[in-house]
C-alpha positions as CSV (number, residue, x, y, z in Angstrom):
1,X,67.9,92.0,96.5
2,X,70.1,93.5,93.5
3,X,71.0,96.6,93.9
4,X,71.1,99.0,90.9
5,X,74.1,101.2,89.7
6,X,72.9,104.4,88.5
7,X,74.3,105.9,85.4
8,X,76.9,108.2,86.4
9,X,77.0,111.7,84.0
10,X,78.6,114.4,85.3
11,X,77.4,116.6,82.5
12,X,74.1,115.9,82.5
13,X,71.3,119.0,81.8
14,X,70.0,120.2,84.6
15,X,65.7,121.1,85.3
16,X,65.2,124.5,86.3
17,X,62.0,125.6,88.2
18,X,61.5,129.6,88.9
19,X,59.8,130.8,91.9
20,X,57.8,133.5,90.6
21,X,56.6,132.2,87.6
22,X,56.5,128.6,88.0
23,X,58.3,127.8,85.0
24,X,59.8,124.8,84.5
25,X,62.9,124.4,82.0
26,X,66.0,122.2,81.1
27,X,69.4,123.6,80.8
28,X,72.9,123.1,80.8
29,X,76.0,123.6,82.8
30,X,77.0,126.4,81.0
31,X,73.5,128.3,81.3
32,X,73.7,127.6,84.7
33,X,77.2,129.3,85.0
34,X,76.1,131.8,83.1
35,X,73.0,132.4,85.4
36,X,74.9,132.4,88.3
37,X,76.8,135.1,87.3
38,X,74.0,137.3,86.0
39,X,73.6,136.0,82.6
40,X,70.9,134.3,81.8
41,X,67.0,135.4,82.8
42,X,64.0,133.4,83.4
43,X,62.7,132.0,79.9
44,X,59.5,133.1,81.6
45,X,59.2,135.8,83.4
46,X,62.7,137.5,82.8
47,X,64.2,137.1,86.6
48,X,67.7,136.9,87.0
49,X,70.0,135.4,90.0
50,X,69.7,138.4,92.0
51,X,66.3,138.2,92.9
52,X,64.8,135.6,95.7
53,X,62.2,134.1,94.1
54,X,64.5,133.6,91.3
55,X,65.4,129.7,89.6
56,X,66.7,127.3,91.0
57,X,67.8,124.2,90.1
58,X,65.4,121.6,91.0
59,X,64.3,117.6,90.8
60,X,64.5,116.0,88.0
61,X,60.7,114.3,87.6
62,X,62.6,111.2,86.3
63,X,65.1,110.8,88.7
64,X,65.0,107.0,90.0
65,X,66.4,108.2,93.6
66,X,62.0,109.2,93.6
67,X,61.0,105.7,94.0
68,X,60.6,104.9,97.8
69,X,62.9,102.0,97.6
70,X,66.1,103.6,97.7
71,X,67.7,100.4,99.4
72,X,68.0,98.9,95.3
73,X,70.5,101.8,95.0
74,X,73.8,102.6,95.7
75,X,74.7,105.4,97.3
76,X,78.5,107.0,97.6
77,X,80.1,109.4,100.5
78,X,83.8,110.6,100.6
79,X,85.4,111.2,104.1
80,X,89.0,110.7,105.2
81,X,87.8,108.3,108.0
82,X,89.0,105.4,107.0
83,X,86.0,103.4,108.8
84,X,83.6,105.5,107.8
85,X,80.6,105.2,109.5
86,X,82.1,104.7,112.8
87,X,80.0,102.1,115.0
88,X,80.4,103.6,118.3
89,X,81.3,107.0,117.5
90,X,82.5,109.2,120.2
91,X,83.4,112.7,119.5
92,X,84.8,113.5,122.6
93,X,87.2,110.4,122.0
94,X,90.3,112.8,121.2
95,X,89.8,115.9,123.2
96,X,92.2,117.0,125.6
97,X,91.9,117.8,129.2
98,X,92.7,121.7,128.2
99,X,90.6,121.8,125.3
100,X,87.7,120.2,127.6
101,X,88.8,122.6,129.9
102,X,88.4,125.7,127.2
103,X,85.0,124.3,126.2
104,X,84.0,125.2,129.4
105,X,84.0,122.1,131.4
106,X,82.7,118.2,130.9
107,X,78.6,119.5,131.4
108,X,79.5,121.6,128.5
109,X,81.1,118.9,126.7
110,X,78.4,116.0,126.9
111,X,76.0,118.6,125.2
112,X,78.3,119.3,122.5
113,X,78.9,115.5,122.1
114,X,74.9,115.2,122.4
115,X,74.7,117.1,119.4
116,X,77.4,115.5,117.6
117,X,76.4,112.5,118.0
118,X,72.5,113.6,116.8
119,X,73.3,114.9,113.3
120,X,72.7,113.0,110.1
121,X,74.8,111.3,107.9
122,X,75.1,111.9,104.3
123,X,75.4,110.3,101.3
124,X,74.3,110.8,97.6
125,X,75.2,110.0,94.4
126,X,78.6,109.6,93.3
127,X,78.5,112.9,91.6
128,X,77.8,114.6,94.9
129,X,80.8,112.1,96.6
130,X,83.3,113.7,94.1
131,X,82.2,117.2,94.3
132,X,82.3,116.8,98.2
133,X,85.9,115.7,97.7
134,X,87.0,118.0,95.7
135,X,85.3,121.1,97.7
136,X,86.9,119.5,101.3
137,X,90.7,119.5,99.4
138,X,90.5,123.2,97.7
139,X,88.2,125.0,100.6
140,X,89.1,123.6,103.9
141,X,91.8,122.2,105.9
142,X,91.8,118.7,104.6
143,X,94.8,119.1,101.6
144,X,97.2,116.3,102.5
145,X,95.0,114.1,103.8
146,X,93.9,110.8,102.6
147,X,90.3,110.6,101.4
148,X,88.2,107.4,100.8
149,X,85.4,106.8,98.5
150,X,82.7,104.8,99.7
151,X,79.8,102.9,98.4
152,X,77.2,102.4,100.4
153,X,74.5,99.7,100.7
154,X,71.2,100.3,102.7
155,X,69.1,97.9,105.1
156,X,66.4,96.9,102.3
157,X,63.4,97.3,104.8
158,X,64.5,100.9,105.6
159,X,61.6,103.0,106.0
160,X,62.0,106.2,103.7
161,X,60.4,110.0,104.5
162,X,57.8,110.4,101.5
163,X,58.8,113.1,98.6
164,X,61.7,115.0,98.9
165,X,63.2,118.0,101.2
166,X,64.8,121.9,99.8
167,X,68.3,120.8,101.1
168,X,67.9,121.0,105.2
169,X,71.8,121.8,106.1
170,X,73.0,124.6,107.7
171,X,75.9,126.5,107.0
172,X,78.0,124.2,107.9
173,X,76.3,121.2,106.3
174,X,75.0,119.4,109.2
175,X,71.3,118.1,109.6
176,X,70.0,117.4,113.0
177,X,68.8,113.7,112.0
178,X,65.1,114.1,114.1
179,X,64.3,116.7,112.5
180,X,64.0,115.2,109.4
181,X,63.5,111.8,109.8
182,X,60.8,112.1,112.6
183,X,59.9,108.4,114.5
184,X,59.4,105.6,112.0
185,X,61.2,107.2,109.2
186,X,65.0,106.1,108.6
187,X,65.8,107.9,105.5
188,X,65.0,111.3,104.4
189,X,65.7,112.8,101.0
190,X,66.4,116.1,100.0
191,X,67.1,118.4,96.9
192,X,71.4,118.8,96.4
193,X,71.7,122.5,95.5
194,X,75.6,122.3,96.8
195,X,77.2,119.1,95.0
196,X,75.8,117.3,92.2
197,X,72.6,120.6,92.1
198,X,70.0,118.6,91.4
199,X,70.4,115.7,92.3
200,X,68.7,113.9,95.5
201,X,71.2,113.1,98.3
202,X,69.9,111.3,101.5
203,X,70.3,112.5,105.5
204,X,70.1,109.4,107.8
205,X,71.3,107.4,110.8
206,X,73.9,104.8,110.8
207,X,71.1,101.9,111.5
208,X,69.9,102.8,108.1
209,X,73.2,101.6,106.7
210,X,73.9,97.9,106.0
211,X,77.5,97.6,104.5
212,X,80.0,99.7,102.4
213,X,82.9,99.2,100.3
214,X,85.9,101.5,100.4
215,X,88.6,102.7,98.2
216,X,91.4,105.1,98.9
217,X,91.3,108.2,96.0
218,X,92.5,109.2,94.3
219,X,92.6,105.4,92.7
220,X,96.0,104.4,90.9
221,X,96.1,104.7,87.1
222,X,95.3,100.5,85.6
223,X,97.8,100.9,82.6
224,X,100.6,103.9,81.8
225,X,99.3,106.9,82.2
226,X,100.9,109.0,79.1
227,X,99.5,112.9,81.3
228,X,101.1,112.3,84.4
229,X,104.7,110.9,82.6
230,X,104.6,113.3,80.8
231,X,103.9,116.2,83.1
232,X,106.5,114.7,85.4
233,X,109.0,115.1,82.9
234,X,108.1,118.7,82.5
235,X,108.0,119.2,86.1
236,X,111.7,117.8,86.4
237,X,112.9,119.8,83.6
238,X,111.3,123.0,85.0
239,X,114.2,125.3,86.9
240,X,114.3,126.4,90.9
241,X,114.8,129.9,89.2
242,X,112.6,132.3,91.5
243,X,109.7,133.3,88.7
244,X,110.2,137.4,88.9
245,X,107.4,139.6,89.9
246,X,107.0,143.0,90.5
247,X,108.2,145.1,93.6
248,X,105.1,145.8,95.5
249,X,103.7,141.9,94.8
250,X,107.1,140.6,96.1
251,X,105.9,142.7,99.2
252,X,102.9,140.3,99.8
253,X,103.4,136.9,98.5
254,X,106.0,134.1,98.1
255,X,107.9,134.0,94.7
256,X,107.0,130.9,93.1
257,X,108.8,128.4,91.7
258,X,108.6,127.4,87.6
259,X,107.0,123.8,89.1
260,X,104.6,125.6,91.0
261,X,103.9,128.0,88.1
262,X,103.9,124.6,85.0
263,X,102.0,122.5,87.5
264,X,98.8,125.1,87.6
265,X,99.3,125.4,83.7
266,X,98.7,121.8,83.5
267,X,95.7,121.5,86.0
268,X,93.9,124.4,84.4
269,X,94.3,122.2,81.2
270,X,92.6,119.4,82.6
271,X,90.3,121.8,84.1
272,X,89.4,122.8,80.6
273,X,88.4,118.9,79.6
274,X,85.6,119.1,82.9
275,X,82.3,120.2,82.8
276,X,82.5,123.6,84.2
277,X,80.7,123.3,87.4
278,X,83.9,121.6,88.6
279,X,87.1,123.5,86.8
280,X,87.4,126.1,89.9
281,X,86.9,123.0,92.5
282,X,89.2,120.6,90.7
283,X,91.6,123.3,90.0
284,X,91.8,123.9,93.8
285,X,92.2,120.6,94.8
286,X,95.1,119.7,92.0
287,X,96.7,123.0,93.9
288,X,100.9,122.5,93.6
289,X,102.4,123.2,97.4
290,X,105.7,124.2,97.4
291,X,107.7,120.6,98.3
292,X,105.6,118.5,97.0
293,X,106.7,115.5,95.7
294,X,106.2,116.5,91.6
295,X,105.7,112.6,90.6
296,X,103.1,112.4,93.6
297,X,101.4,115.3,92.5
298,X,101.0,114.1,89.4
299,X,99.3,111.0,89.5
300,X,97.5,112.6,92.1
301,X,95.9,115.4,89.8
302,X,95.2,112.9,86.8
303,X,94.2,110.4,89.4
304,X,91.1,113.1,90.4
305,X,90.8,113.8,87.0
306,X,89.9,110.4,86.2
307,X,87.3,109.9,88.5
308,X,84.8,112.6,86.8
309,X,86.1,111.6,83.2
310,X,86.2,108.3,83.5
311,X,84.3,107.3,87.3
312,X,84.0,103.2,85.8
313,X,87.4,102.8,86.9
314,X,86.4,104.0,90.5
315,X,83.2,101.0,90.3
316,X,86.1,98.8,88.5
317,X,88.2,99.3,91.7
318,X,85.1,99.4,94.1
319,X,84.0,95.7,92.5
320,X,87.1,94.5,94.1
321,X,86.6,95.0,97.6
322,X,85.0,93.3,100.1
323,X,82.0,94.8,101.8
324,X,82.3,95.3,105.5
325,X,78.7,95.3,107.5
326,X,77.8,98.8,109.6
């Protein structure tokens, strides 16, 4: 069976449904900004963000991800597990006997591996893969490590949850997979409002995956790359002078450095070239830390930069590699 490549658009409008008056509108990333920030009403009934039956962003009616044969699609995830999904995953794998012991004991730690081992995996499209990325680099504890991009191929006679789900994750993102995929059902799909809003993004079991195909991101640049030479060569000219601040600042934070200063100058303006959903995310991730390598970090930042302005190098590089069966 051939499986289909979405069109990739990370700009895309956006379908807006309100809960109190039912209306049903299109709009773009910059109403949506707006609106989160107090902005922008309902075109129907006048709500704005603060209120709970306000709009949301919702399905889009024509979204291909609706037809119950989401195994002719390809689907993306990010993770820095470099064989992600793990056949026999094991949780416990890498605790150690005082951690165990600080859990409160091995009864304690089978159930915490029990529920581990029952939540859902998640993949969606590749806007969602990037945002995912992006969000894991500038929020959390994962700057410095090595991500992967995956593209993910389902079994074709997977058995899919009819409609679609409001997004089922906790706080913390996780899905208990029975709970949404009840006995017969392998696939579940539910409404992003997180990564990619809007778009579908599917919660299932690693049986419902067939293969994948991996690259490491951010993906080398395929000819010169004209930003990152030249930003380098900024960077190298830049001075270790201390940039000066005022007394009571210099009380609370580390002077920084005219790299550290230049290299958020030139992140913000790629930021400016992104749809605006992902400036505050990307300019996060492209974050300068004091010692980094300045020609690293610069192929680095246009390296993510690439991959929402121009994701067909990612499915360029993606075409390359072998698949490797789940």
């Amino acid at each position: 069976m051939k499986v289909v490549e979405r069109l990739i658009d990370f700009s895309r409008d956006r379908h807006v449904l309100c809960g109190a008056c039912r209306q049903r509108f299109l709009v773009d990333l910059a109403w949506v900004d707006r609106w989160e920030r107090g902005h922008e009403r309902c075109t129907g009934c006048g709500l704005t963000c603060e209120h709970e039956n306000a709009p949301r962003v919702t399905v889009d009616h024509d979204d291909p991800a609706l037809d119950d044969d989401c195994a002719r699609m390809y689907w993306y995830h990010t993770s820095t597990q470099p064989d992600w999904p793990t056949r026999d995953f094991d949780p416990a794998a890498n605790l150690t006997p005082e951690t165990r012991s600080m859990m409160g004991g091995e009864v304690r730690v089978a159930a915490w591996e029990s529920r581990q081992q029952a939540k859902a995996l998640h993949v969606g499209t590749f806007e969602a893969a990037v945002y995912n990325m992006l969000r894991r680099i500038g929020d959390q504890a994962d700057r410095g490590y090595q991500f992967y991009l995956y593209r993910v191929r389902l079994i074709p006679s997977v058995i899919v949850r009819k409609d679609w789900l409001l997004d089922p994750s906790n706080f913390v993102g996780d899905v208990v997979l029975e709970e949404v995929c009840p006995p017969g059902v392998d696939v579940a799909r539910y409404l992003n409002y997180h990564e990619d809003p809007g778009g579908l993004s599917l919660a299932l079991g690693r049986d419902a995956i067939a293969s994948v195909q991996r690259v490491a991101v951010p993906i080398p640049a395929s000819g010169d790359d004209a930003w990152a030479r030249e930003s380098l060569a900024a960077l190298e000219i830049a001075s270790n002078t201390v940039v000066p601040t005022t007394e009571r600042l210099r009380r609370f934070l580390r002077p920084s450095s005219p790299q550290a200063v230049l290299s958020r100058e030139l992140a913000a303006a790629l930021a400016d070239g992104l749809p605006v959903n992902l400036r505050e995310q990307f300019a996060s991730a492209a974050a300068f830390d004091q010692g980094d390598n300045l020609a690293q970090w610069a192929r680095r930042t246009r390296g993510l930069f690439d991959l929402i302005d121009d994701p067909e190098g990612a499915l360029a590089a993606l075409d390359r590699q072998e698949s490797r069966l789940v």
